[in-house]
N, C-alpha and C positions, 0 to 999 in steps of 0.2 A: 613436547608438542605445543609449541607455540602458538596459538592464532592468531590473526586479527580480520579486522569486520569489513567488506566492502557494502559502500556505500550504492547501491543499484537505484539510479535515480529516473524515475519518468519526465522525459519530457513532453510538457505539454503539446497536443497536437492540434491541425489548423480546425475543427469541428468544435471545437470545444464551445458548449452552449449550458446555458440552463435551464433542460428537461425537467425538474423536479421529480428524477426518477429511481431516486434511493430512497428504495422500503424504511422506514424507521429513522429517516437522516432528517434531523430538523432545517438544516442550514441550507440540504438541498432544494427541502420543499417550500421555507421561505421565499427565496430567489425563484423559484420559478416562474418561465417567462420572462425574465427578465432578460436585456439584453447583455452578453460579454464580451469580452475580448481576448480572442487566439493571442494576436498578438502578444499583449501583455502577460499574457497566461507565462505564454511560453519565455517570454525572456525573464520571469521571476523565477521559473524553474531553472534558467539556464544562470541567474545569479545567484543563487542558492548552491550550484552545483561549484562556481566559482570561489565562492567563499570556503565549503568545505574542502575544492583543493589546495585551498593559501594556506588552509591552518592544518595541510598534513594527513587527510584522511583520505585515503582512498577508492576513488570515484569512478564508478561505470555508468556511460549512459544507456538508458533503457527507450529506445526511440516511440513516438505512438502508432497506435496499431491502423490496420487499413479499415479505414471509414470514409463515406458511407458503405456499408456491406451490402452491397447491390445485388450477390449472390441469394444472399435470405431472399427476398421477396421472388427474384426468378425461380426458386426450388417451391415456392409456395405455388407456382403457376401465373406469374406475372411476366409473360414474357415480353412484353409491350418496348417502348423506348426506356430510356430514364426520364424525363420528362412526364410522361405519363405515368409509368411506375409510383413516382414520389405525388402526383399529386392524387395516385386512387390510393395510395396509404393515409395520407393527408386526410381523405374522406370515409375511406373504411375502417383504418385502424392506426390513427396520433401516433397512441404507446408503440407500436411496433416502429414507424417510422422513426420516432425520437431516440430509442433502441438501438438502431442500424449506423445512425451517425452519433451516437454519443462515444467523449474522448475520454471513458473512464477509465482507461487502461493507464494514465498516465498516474494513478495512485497504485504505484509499483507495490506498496505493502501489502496489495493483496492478489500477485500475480502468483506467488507460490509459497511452496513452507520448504527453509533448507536447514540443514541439520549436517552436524560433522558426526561421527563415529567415535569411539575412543581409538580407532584403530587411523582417523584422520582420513575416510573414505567422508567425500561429500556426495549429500545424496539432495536430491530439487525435486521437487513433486509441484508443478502446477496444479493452482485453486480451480475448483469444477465452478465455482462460485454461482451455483443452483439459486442463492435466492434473488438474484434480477436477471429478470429477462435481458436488459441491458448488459450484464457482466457475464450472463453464461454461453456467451459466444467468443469471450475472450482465449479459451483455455488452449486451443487450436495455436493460437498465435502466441500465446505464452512459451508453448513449448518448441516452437520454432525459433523462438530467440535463443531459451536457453540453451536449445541444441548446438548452437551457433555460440558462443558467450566462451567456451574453452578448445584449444587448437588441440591440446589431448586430452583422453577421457581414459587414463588410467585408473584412476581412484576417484572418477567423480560421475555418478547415475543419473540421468537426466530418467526420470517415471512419467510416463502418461499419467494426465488427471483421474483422480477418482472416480470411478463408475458414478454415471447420475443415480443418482436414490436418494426419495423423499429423509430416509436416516442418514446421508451421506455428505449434506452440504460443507461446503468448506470455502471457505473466505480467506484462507494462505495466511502469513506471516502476521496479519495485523493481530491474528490470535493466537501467536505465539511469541515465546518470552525464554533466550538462550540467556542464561547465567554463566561466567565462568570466574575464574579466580587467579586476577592478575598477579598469583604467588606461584602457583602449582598449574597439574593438566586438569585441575578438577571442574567440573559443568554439569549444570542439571539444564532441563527443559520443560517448561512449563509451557502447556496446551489447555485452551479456555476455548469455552464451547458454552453456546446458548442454552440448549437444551438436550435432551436425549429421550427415548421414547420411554425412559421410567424416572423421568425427572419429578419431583414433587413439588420442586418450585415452578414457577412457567410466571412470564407474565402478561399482561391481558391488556396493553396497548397497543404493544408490537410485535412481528412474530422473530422469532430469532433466528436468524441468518446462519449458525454454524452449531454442527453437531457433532455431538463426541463421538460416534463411532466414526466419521472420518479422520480426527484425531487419532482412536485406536490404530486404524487400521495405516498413517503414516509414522507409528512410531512400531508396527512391525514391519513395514515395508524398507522403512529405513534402517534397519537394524537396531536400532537403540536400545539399549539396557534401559530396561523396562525399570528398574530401581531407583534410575536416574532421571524418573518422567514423572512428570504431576500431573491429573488432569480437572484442572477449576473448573465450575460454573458460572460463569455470570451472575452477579445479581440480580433477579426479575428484575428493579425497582430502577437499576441503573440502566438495563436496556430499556423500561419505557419512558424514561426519562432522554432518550434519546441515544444511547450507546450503545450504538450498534455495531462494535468492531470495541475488542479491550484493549485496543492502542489512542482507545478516548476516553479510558479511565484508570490506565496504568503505564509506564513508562520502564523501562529497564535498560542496562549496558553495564557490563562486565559484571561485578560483585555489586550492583545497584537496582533497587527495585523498590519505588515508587509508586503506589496507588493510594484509591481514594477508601476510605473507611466501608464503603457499600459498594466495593468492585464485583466481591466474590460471594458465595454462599458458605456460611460456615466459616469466616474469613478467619476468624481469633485459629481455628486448629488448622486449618492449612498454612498458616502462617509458622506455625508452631511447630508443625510435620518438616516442613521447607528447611528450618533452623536447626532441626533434629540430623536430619540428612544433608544438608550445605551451613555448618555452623560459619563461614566466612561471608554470608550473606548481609551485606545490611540493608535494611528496611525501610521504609519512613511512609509513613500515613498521614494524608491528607484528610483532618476531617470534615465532615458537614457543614459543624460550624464553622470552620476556616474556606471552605469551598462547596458551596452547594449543587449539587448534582446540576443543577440547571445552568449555571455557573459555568461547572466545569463542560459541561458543555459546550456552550454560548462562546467561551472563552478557548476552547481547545489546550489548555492550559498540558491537561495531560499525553496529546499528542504534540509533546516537544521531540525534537532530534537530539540524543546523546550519543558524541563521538567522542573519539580520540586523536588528539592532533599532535604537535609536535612537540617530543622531546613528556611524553606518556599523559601527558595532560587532558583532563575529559573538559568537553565544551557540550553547551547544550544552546539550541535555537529555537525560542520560543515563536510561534507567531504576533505579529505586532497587536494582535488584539488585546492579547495579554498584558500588555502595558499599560492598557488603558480603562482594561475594569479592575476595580482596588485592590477585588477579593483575590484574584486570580495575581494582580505584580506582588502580594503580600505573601502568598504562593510560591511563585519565582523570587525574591528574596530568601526566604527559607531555604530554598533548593539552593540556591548559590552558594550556600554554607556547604554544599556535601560538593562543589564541581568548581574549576577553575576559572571559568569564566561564565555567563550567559549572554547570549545577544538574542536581539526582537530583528524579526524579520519579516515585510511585507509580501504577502502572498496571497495578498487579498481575491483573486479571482479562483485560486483553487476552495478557497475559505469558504468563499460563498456556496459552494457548489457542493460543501459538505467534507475537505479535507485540509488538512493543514501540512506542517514539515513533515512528521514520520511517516504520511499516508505515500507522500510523494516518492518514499524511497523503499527499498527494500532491503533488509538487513544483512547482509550474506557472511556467515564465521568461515573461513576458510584459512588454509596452511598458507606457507609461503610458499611451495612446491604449487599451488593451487595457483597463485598470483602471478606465478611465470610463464604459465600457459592462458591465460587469458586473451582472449583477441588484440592484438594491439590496437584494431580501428573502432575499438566501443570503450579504450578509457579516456578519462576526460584528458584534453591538454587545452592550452592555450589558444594555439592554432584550431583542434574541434571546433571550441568556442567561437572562432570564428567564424568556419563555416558552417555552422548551425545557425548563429544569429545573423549571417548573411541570408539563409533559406528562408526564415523567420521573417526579418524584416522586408523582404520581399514580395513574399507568395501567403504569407496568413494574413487574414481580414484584421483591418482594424477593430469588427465588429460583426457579431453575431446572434443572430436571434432565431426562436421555431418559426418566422415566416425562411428564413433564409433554407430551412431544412427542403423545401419543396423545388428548390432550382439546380435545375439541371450545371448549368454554368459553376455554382458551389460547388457540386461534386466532381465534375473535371478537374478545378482546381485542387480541389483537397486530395485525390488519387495522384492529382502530380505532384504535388510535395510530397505525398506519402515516398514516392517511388525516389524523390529527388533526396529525401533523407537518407534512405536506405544506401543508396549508392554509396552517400557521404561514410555511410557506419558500414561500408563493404558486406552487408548484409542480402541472404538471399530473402527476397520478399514471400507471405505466405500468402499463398496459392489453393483457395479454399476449393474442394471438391464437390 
């Protein structure tokens, strides 16, 4: 049973702003207010997605989702124009307004958690992603894609998100970490989780966005051999240090797993259990003093992208920031030693806004029986390329700011690109009730 990994990658969509609306994200809530650009956003997402097709990985695009959600405020009892809608949000309620058009769906790593079987059933579970008001309107439209994303569904479950519950959050793939063992069928699964209601650690900056019993409850849903599942904690110390998702303190692909010295709780014997049960694992610790939690932050150093490209070769794509703070290219040098190449790569408007390469994509293990039923109008080609960055260059703002959130005019446009994407990706749009 062979796998290999698709690449599910978010493209940037024409709303993309910054809201400063990720609970615990520092980078988010620096920029805040500030103005960006769709534009740009989107065609760094759409060269990122290019380069991973040159060098052999392959790539699904994950289109962005319909914003502004004009539905929300009408079921609240706004039944007014749009026009007036946006500007009595504007004056009763920012958050919710900034909420309805934010384009945070295009950090695909945390639209769902997938997971293969030993028996090679793929199972998708979209993230309820409970802790932003922003992100837990997503889940609706998550699961519309993926419904969509394969022509047969023999061996592959598309799950409804997670029942909301306060113990139930869950933040999709950026907290999870598939191992496998590019010799044999062998794979373990590790699930990192912020907190749970008899945690003894917790920590007292930020609250933690993902809980273990939603974990539990997708590694029974998905059938997995319970012997071949881990489930971490977070470090208090790293989530209030700003790590809010463990794809900002640890990196993984294939028989590789990378973190920082203060990822996990308990790290020295989960490490130890790991090696017990997956002796083909290697390791490597980043420490403190080689990279400091703030650091690895600031720097995103640990949400790099590791792929595999041509002729079995692993590549990773650091963000360009990385290049540029010492601690963090001394970091990436090290790493080089375990991979065949690294390249920096500018992504500076997702950066800002609080994600970097791994956020943008979503990890998918899948068979090659899995690959040949996939949509043909949602993997990357040459020609997509073009007709995305024709839509793109078109119909997304140069520029975007929270006054722009309150004009009627923005949101015609952005519903018609949404709609104009869709077509391009033969996609049925979702149709919120």
């Amino acid at each position: 049973m062979t796998e290999t990994i698709l690449q599910i990658e978010g493209l940037v969509g024409p709303t993309h702003h910054y809201a400063g609306l990720g609970s615990g994200n520092l980078a988010s809530a620096t920029h805040a207010n500030q103005v960006a650009s769709p534009k740009q956003a989107a065609l760094q997402s759409l060269e990122k997605m290019r380069w991973l097709s040159d060098q052999g990985a392959e790539v699904v695009v994950m289109p962005p989702q319909c914003r502004p959600r004009l539905d929300i405020p009408t079921r609240l009892g706004m039944t007014r124009g749009v026009q007036e809608t946006l500007t009595e949000l504007a004056e009763s309620s920012p958050t919710l307004l900034r909420a309805i058009w934010s384009a945070s769906s295009m950090w695909a790593a945390n639209s769902a958690t997938t997971t293969l079987t030993q028996e090679g059933h793929l199972h998708i579970t979209p993230a309820n992603l409970l802790g932003s008001m922003h992100r837990v309107i997503e889940a609706q439209e998550s699961f519309n894609y993926f419904s969509q994303l394969f022509t047969k569904y023999d061996d592959v479950s598309v799950h409804p998100a997670i029942p909301v519950s306060a113990t139930q959050a869950d933040e999709g793939a950026a907290n999870h970490m598939h191992l496998s063992n590019p010799h044999s069928d062998e794979s373990v699964d590790i699930f990192v989780y912020g907190a749970s209601p008899a945690s003894t650690y917790f920590p007292t900056r930020f609250v933690p966005r993902h809980m273990r019993q939603a974990s539990e409850l997708i590694i029974q849903n998905h059938d997995l051999d319970s012997e071949r599942c881990f489930l971490w904690q977070q470090h208090p110390d790293a989530i209030d240090a700003g790590v809010f998702h463990n794809d900002v303190i640890a990196l993984s692909h294939r028989d590789l797993l990378v973190c920082h010295e203060k990822a996990y709780t308990k790290q020295t014997d989960k490490l130890h259990t790991l090696k017990d049960a997956a002796p083909w694992v290697k390791d490597h610790i980043i420490t403190g003093t080689e990279l400091p939690l703030n650091l690895a932050v600031k720097s995103y150093f640990f949400n790099a992208q590791l792929v595999t490209g041509h002729n079995d070769k692993t590549l990773i794509i650091f963000p360009q920031e990385c290049s540029v703070i010492p601690e963090a290219k001394y970091c990436c040098d090290r790493v080089a030693e375990l991979v065949h190449s690294i390249h920096f790569m500018d992504l500076k408007q997702s950066m800002q806004n609080g994600g970097g390469p791994a956020c943008l994509r979503l990890r998918m293990p899948v068979l090659k029986r899995h690959v040949k039923v996939l949509s043909p109008s949602l993997r990357y080609s040459v020609r997509l390329h073009q007709q995305l960055a024709q839509i793109v260059e078109k119909y997304y703002p140069d520029t975007f700011s929270v006054e722009d959130l309150t004009s009627a005019e923005q949101a015609e446009k952005a519903l018609e690109c949404y709609h104009l994407l869709y077509a391009v990706l033969k996609l049925k749009p979702y149709n919120p009730v």
